[in-house]
DSSP file (Angstrom, degrees, kcal/mol; ACC not computed):
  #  RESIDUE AA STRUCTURE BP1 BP2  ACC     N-H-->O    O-->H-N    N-H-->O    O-->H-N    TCO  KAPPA ALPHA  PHI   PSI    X-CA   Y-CA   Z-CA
    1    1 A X              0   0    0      0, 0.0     2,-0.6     0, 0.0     0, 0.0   0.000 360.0 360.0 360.0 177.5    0.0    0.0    0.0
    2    2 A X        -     0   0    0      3,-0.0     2,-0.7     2,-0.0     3,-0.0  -0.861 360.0-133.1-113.6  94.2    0.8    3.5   -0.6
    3    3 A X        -     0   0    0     -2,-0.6     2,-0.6     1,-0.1     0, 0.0  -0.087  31.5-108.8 -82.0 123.1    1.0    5.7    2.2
    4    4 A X        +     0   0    0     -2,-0.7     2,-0.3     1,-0.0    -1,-0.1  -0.140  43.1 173.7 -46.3  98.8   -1.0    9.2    1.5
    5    5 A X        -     0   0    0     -2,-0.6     2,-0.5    -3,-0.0    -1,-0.0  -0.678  36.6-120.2-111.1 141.3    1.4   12.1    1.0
    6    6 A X        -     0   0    0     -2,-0.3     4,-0.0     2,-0.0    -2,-0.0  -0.692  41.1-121.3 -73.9 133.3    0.2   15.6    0.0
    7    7 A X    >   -     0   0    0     -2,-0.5     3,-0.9     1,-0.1     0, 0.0  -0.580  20.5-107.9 -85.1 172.6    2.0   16.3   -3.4
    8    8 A X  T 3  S+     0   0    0      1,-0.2    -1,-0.1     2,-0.0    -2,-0.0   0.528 120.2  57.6 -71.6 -13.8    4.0   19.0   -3.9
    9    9 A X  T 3  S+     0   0    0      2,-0.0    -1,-0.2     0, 0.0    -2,-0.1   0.194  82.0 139.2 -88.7  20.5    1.3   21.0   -6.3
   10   10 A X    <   -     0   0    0     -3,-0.9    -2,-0.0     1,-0.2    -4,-0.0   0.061  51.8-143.4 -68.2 172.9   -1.2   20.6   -3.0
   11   11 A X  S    S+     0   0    0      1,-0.1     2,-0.7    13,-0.0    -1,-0.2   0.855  73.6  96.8 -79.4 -52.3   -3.3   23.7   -2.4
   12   12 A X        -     0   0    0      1,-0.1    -2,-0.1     0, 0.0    -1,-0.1  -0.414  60.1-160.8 -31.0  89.3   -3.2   23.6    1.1
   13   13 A X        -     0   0    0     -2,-0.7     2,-0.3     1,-0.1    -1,-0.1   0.737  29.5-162.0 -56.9 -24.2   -0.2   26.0    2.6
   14   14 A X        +     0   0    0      2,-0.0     2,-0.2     0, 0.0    -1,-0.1  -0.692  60.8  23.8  90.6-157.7   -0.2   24.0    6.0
   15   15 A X  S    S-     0   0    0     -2,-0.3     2,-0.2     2,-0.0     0, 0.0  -0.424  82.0-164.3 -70.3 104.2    1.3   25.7    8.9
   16   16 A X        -     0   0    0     -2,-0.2    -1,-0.0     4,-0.0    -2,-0.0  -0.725  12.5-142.5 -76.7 135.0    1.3   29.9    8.2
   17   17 A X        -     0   0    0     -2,-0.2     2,-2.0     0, 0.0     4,-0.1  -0.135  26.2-114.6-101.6  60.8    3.0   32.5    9.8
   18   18 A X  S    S+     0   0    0      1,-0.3    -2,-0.0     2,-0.1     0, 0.0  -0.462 111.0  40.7 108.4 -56.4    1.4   35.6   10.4
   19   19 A X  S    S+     0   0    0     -2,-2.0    -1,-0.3     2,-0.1     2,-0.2   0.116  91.9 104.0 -89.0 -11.2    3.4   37.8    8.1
   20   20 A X        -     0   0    0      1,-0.0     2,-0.5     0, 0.0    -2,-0.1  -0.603  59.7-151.5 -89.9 157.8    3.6   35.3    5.5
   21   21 A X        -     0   0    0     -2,-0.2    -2,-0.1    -4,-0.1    -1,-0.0  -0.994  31.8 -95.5-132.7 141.4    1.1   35.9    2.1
   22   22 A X        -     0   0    0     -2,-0.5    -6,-0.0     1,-0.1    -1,-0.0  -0.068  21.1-140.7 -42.2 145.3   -0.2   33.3    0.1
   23   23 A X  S    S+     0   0    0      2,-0.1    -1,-0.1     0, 0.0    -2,-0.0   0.772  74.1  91.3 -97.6 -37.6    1.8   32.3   -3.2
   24   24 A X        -     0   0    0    -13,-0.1     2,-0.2     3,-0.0     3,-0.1  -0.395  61.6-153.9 -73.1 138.5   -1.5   31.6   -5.6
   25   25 A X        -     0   0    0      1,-0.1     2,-0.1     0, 0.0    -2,-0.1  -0.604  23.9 -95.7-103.0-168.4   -2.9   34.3   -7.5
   26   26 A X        -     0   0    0     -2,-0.2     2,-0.4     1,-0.1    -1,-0.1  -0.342  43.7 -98.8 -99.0 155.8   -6.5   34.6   -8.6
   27   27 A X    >   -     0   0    0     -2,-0.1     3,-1.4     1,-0.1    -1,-0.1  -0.699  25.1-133.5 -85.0 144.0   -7.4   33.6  -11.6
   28   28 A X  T 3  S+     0   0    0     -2,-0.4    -1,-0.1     1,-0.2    -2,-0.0   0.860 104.1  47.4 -37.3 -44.8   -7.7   36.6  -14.2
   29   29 A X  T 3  S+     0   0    0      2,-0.1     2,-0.3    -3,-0.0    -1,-0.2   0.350  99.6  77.8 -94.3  13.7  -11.1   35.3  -15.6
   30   30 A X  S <  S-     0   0    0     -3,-1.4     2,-0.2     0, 0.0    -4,-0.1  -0.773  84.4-125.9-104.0 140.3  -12.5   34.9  -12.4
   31   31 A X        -     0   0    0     -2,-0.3    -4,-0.1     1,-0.1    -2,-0.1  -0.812  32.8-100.2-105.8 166.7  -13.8   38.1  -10.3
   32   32 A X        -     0   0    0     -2,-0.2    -1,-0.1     1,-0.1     3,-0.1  -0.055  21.0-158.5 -73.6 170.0  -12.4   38.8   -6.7
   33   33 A X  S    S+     0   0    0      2,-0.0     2,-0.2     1,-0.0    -1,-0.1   0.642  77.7  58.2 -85.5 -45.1  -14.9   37.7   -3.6
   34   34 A X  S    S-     0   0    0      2,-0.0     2,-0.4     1,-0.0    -2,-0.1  -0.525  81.3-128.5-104.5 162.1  -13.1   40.3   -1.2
   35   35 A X    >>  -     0   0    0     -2,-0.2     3,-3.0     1,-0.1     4,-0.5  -0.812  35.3-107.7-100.5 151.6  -12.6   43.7   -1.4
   36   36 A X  T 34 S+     0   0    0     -2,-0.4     3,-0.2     1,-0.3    -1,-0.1   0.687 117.9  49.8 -59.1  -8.5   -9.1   44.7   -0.9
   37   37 A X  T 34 S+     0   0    0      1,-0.2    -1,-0.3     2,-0.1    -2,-0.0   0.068  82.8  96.0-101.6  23.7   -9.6   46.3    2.6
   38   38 A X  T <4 S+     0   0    0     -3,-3.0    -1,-0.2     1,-0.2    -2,-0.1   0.988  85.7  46.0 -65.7 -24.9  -11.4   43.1    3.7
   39   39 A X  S  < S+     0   0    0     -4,-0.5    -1,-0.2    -3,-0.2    -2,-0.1   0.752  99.0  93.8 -77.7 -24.2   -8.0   41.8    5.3
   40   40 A X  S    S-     0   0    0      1,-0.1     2,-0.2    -4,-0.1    -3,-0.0  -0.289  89.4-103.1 -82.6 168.0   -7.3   45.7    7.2
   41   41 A X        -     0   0    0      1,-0.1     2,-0.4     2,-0.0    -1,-0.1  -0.379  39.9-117.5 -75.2 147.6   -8.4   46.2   10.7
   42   42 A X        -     0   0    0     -2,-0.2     2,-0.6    -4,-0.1    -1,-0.1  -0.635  21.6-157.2 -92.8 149.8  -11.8   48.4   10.7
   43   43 A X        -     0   0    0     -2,-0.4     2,-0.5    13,-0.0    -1,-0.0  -0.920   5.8-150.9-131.4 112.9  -11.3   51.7   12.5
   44   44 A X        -     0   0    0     -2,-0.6    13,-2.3    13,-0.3     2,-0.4  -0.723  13.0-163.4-105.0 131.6  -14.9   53.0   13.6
   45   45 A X        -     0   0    0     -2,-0.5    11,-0.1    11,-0.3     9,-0.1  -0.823  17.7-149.0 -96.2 139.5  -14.7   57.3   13.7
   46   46 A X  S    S+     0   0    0     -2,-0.4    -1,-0.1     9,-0.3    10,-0.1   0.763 106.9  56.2 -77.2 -20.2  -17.7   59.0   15.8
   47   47 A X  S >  S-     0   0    0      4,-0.2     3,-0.7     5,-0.2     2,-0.2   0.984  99.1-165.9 -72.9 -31.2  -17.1   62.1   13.0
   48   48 A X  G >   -     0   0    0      3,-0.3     3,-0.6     1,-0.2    -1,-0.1  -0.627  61.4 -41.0  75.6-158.3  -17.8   59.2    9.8
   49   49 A X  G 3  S+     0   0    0      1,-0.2     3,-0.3    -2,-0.2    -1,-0.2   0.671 140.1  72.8 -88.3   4.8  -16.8   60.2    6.6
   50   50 A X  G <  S+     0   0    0     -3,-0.7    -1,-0.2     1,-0.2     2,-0.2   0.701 113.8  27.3 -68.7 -20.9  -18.4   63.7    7.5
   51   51 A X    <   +     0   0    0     -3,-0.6    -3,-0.3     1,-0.1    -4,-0.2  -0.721  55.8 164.2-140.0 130.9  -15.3   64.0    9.7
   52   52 A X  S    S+     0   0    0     -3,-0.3    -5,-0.2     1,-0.2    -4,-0.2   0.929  75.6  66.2 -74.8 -48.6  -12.3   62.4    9.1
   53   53 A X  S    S+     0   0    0     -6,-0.1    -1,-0.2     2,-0.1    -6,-0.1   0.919  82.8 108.3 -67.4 -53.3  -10.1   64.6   11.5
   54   54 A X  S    S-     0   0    0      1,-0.1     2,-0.4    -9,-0.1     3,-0.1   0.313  79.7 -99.8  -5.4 152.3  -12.1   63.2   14.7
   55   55 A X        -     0   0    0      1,-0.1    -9,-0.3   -10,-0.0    -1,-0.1  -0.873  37.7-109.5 -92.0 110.2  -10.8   61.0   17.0
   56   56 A X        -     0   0    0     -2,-0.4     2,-0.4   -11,-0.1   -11,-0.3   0.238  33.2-114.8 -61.0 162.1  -11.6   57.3   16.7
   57   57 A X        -     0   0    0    -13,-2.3     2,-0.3    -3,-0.1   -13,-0.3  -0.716  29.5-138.7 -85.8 147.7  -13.9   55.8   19.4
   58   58 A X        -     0   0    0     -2,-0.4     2,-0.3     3,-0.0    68,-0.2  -0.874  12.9-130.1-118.0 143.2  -12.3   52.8   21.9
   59   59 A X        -     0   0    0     -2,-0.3     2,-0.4     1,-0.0    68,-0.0  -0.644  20.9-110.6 -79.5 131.7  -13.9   50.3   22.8
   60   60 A X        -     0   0    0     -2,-0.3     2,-0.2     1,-0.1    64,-0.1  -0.629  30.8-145.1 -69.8 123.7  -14.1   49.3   26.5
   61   61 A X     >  -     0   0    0     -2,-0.4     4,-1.2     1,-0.1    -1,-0.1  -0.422  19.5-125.6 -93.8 157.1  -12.3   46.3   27.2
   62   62 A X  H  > S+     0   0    0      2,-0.2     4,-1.0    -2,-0.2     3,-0.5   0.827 116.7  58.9 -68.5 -21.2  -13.6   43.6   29.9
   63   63 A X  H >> S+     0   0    0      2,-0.2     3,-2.0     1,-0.2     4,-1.5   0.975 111.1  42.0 -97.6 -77.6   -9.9   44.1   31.5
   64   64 A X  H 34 S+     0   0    0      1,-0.3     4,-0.3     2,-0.2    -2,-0.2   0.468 112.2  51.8 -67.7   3.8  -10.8   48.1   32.0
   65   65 A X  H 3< S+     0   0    0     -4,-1.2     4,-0.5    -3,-0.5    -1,-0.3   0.679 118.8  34.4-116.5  -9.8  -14.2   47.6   33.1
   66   66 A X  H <X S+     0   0    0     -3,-2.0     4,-1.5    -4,-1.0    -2,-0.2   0.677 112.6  63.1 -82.2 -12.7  -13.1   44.9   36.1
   67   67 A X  H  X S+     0   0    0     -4,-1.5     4,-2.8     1,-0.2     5,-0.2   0.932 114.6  30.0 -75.8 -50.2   -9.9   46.8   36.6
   68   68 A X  H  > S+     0   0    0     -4,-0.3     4,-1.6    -5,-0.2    -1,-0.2   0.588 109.1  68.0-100.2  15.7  -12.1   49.9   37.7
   69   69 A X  H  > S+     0   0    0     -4,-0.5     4,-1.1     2,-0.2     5,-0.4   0.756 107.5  43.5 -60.2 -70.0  -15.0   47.7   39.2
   70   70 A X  H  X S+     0   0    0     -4,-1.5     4,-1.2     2,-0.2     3,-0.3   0.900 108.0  58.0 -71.6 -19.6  -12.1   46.8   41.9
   71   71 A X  H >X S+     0   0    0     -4,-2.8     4,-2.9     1,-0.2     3,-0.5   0.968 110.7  44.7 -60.9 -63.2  -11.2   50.5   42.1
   72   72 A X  H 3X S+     0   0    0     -4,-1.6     4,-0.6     1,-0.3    -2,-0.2   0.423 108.6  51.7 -46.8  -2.2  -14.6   51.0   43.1
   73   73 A X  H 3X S+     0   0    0     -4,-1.1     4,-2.0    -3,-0.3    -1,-0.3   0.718 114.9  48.2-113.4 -55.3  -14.8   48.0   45.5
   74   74 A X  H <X S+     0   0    0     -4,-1.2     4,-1.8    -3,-0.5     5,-0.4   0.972 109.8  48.8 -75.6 -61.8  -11.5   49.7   47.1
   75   75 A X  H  X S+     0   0    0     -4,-2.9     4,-1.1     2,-0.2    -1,-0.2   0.813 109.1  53.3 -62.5 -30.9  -12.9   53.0   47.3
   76   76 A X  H  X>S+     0   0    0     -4,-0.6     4,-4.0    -5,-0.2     5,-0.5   0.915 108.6  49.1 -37.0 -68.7  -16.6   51.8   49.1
   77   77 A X  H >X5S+     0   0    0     -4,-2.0     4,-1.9     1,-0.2     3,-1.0   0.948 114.1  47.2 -59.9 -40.9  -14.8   49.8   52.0
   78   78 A X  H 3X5S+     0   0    0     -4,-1.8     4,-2.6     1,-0.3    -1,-0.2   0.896 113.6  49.6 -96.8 -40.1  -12.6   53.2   52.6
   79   79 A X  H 3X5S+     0   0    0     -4,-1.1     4,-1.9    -5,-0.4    -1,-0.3   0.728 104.8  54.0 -80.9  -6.6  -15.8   55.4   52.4
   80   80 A X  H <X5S+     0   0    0     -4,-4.0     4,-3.4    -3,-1.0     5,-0.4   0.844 107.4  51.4 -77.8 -46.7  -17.7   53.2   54.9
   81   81 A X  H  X<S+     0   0    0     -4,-1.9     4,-2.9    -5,-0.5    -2,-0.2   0.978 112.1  52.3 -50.1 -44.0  -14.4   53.9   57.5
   82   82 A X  H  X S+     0   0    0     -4,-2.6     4,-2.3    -5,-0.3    -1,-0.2   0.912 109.9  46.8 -46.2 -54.4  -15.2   57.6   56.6
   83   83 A X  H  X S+     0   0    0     -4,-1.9     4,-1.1     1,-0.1    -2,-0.2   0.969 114.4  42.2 -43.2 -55.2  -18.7   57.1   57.5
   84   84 A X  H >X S+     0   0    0     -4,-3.4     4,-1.9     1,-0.2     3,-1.1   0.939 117.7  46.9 -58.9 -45.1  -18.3   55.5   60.6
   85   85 A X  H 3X S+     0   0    0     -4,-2.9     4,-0.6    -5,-0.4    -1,-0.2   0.913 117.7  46.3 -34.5 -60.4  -15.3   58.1   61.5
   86   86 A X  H 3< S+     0   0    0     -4,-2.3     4,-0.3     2,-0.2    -1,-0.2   0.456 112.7  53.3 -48.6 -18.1  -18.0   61.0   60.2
   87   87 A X  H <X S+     0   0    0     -4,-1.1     4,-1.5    -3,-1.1    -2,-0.2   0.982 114.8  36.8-100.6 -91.5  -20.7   59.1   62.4
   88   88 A X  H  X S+     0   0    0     -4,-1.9     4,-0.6     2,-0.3    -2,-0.2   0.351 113.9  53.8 -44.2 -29.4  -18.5   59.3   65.6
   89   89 A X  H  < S+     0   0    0     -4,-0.6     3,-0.4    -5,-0.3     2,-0.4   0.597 112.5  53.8 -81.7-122.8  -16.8   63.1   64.9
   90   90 A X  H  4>S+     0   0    0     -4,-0.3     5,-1.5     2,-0.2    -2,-0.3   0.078 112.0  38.4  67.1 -86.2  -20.7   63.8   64.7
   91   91 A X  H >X5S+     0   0    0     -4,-1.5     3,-3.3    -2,-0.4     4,-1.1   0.931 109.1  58.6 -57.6 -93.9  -21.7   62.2   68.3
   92   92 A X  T 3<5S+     0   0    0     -4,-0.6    -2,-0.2    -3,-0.4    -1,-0.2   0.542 100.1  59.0 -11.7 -30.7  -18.8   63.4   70.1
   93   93 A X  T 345S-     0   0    0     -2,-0.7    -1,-0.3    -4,-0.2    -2,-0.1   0.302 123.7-108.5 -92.8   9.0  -19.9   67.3   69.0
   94   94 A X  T <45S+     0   0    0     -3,-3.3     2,-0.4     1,-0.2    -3,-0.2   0.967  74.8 143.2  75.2  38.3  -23.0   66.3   70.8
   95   95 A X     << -     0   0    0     -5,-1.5    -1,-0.2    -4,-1.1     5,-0.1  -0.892  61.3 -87.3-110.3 129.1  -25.4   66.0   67.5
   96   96 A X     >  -     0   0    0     -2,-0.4     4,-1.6    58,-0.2    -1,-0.1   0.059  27.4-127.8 -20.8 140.0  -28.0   62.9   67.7
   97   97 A X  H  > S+     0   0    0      2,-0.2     4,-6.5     3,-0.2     5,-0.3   0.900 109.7  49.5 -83.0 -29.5  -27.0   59.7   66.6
   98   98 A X  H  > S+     0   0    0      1,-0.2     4,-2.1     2,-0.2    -1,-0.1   0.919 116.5  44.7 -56.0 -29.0  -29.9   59.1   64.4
   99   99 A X  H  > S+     0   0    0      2,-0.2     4,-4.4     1,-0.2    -1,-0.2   0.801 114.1  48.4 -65.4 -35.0  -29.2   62.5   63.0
  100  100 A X  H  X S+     0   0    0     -4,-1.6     4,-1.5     2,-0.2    -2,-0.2   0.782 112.3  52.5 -91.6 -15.7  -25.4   61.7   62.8
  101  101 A X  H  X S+     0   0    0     -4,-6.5     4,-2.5     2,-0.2     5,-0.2   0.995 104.3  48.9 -75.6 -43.7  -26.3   58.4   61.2
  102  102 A X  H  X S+     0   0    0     -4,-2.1     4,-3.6    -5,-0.3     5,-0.4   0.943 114.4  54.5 -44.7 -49.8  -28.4   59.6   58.4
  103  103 A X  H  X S+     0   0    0     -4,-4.4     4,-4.6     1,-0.2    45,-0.2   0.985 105.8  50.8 -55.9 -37.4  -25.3   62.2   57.9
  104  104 A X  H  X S+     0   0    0     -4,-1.5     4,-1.9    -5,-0.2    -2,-0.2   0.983 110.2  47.2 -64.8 -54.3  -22.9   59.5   57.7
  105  105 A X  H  X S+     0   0    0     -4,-2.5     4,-2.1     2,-0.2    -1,-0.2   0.894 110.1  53.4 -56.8 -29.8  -24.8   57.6   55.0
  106  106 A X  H  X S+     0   0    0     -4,-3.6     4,-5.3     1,-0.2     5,-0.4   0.971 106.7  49.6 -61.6 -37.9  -25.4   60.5   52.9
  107  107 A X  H  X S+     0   0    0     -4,-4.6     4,-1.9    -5,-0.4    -1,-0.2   0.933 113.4  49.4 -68.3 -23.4  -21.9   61.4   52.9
  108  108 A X  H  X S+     0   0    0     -4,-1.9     4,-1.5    -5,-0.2    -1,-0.2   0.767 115.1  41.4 -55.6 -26.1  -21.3   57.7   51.9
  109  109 A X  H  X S+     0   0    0     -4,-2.1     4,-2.7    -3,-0.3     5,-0.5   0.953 117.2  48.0 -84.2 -61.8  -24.0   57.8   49.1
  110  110 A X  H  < S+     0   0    0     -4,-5.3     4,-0.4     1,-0.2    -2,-0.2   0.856 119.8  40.0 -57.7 -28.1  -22.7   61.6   47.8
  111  111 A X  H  X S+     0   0    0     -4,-1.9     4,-2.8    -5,-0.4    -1,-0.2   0.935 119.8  44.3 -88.5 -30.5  -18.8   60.3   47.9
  112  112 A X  H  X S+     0   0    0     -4,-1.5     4,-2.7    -3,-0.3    -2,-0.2   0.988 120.6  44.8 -67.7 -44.8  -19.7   56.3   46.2
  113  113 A X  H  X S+     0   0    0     -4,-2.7     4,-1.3     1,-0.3    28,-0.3   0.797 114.6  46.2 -86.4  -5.7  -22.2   58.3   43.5
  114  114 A X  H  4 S+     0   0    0     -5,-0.5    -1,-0.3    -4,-0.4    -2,-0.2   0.927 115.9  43.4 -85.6 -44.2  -19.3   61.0   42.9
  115  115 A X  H >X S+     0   0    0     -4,-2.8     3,-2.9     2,-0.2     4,-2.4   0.994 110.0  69.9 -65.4 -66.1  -16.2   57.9   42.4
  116  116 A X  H 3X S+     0   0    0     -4,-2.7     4,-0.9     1,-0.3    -2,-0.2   0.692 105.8  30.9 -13.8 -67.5  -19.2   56.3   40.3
  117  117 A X  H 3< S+     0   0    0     -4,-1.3    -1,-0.3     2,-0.2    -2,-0.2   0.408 116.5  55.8-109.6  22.7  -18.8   58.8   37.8
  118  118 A X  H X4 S+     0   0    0     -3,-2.9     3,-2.7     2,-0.1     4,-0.4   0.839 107.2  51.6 -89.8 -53.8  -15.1   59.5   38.0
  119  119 A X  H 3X S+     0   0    0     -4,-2.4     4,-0.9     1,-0.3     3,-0.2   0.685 113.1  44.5 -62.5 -25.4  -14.3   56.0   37.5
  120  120 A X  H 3X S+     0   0    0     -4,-0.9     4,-0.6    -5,-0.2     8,-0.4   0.417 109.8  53.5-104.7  25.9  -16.4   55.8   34.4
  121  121 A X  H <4 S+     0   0    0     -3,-2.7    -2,-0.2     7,-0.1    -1,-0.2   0.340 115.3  43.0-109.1   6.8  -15.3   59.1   32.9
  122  122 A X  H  4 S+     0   0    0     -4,-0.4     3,-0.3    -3,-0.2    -2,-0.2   0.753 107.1  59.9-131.8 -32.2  -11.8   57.8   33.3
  123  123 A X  H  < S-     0   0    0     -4,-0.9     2,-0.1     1,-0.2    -2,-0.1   0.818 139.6 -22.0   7.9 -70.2  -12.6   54.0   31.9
  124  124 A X    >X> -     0   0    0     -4,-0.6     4,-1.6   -64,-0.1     3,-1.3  -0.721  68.3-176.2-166.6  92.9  -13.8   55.4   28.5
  125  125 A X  T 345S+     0   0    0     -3,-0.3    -4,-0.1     1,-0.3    -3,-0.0   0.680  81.9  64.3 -87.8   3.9  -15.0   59.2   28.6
  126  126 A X  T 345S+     0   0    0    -68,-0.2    -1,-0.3     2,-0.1    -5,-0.1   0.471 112.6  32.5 -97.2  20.8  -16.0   59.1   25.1
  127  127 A X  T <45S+     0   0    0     -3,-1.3     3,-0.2    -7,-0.2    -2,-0.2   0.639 136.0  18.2-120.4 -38.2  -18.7   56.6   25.8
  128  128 A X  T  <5S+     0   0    0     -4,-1.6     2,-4.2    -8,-0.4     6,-0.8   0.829  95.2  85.0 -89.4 -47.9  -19.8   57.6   29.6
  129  129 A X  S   <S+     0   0    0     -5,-1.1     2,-0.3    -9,-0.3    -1,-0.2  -0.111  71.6 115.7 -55.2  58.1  -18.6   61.0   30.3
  130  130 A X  S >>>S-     0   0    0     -2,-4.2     4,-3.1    -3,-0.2     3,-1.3  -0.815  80.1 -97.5-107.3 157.8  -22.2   62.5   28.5
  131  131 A X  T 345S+     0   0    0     -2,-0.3     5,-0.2     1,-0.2    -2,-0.1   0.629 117.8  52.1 -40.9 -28.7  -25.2   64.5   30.4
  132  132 A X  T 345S+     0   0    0      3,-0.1    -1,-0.2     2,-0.1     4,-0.1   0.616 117.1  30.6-117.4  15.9  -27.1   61.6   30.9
  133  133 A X  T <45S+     0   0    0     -3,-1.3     4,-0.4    -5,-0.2    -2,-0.2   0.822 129.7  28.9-100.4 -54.3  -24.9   59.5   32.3
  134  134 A X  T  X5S+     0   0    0     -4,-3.1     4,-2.7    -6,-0.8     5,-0.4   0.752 114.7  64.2 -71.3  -9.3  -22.4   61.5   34.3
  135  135 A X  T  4<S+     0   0    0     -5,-0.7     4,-0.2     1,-0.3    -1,-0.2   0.799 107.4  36.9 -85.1 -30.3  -25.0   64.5   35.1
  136  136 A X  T  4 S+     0   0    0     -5,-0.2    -1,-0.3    -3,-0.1     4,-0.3   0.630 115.0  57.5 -92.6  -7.6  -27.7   62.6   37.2
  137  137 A X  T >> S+     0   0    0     -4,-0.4     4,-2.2     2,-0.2     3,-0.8   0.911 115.6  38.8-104.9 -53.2  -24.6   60.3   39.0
  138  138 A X  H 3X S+     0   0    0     -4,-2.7     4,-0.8     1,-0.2     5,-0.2   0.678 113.8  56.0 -74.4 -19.7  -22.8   64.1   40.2
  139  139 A X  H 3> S+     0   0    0     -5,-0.4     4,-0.5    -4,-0.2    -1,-0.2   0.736 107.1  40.2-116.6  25.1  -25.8   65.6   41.0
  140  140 A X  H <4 S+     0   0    0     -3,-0.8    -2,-0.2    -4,-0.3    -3,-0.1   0.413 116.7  55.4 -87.8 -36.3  -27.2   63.1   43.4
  141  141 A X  H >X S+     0   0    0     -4,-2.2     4,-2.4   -28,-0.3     3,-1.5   0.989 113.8  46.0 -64.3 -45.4  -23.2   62.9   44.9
  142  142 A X  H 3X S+     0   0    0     -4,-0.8     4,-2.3     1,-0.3    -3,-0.1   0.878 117.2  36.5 -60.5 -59.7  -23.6   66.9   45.3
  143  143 A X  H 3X S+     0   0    0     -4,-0.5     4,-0.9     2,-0.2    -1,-0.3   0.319 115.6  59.2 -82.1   4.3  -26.9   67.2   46.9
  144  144 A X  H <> S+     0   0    0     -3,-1.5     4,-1.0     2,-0.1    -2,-0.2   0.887 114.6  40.7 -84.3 -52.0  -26.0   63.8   49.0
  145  145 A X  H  X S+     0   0    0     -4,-2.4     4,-1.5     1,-0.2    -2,-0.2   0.883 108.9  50.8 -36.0 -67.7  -23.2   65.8   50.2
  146  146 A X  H >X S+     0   0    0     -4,-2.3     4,-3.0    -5,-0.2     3,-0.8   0.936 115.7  48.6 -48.6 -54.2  -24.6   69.1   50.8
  147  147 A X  H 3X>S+     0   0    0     -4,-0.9     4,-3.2     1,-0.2     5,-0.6   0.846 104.0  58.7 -48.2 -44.1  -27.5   67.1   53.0
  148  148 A X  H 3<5S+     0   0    0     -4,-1.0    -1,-0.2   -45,-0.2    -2,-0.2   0.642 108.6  42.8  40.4 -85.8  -25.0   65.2   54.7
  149  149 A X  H <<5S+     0   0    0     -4,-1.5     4,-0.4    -3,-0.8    -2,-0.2   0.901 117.4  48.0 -63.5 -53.6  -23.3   68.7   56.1
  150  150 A X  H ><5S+     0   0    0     -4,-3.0     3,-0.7     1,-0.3     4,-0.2   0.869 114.3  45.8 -73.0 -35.2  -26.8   70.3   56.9
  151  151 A X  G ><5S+     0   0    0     -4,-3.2     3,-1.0     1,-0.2    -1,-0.3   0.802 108.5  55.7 -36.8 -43.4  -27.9   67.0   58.7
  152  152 A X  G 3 <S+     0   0    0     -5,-0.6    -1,-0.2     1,-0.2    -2,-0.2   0.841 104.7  57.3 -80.7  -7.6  -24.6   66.8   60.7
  153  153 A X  G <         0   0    0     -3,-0.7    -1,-0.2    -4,-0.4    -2,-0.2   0.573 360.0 360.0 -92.1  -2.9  -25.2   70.4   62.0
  154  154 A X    <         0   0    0     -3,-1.0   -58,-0.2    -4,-0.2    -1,-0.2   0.303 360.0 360.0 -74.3 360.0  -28.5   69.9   63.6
């Protein structure tokens, strides 16, 4: 028996490296399938072709959105020690605790919803930094804040 060898006219190229291009051309009388940018990487512009000079948009990667998931995880646990601190300053000036707990959570809710939208304006600010994402997330940190102050003075 014969053992099954590819001949040397095979089609197949086998094993590629990266950088390498294929040796067949196309046949003349045949027309192409691909267009010649099928092969390039596609590069998406916010302007289109109405402007070229624009900056392309990036994409958020799964890496950059767990990377600042755990910035946010990091920055919680440090703003609950803040509360409790804020909590405790708070009593000690002789303010209610119920009063000085409601301050302490606001300032936790105004500082988490204020890192909230730093962390996604720094993530990808052409997709997040906009008015209706970052604008109701800083102005709930602001007026959590501001209550917060007026609460803790009572």
């Amino acid at each position: 028996m014969q053992d099954k060898k590819t001949s040397p006219d095979s089609t197949d190229p086998g094993f590629k490296l990266p950088g390498q291009t294929q040796q067949t051309t196309p046949q003349e009388g045949l027309p192409k399938t691909a267009p010649d940018t099928a092969s390039q990487p596609v590069e998406i512009a916010p302007g289109g072709a109405t402007n070229p000079s624009a900056a392309p948009l990036r994409d958020t990667s799964a890496r950059d959105l767990a990377i600042g998931g755990a910035i946010l995880l990091v920055l919680l646990v440090i703003y609950f020690f803040v509360r409790n601190a804020y909590v405790h300053h708070l009593v000690v000036k002789r303010v209610a605790p119920s009063s000085a707990g409601s301050a302490g959570w606001l300032l936790f809710v105004g500082l988490a919803f204020l890192s909230f939208a730093a962390v996604l304006a720094i993530i990808n600010a052409a997709k997040y930094l906009t008015l209706a994402i970052t604008g109701p997330l800083v102005v709930i940190g602001v007026v959590a804040l501001i209550a917060a102050l007026l609460i803790g003075r009572r």
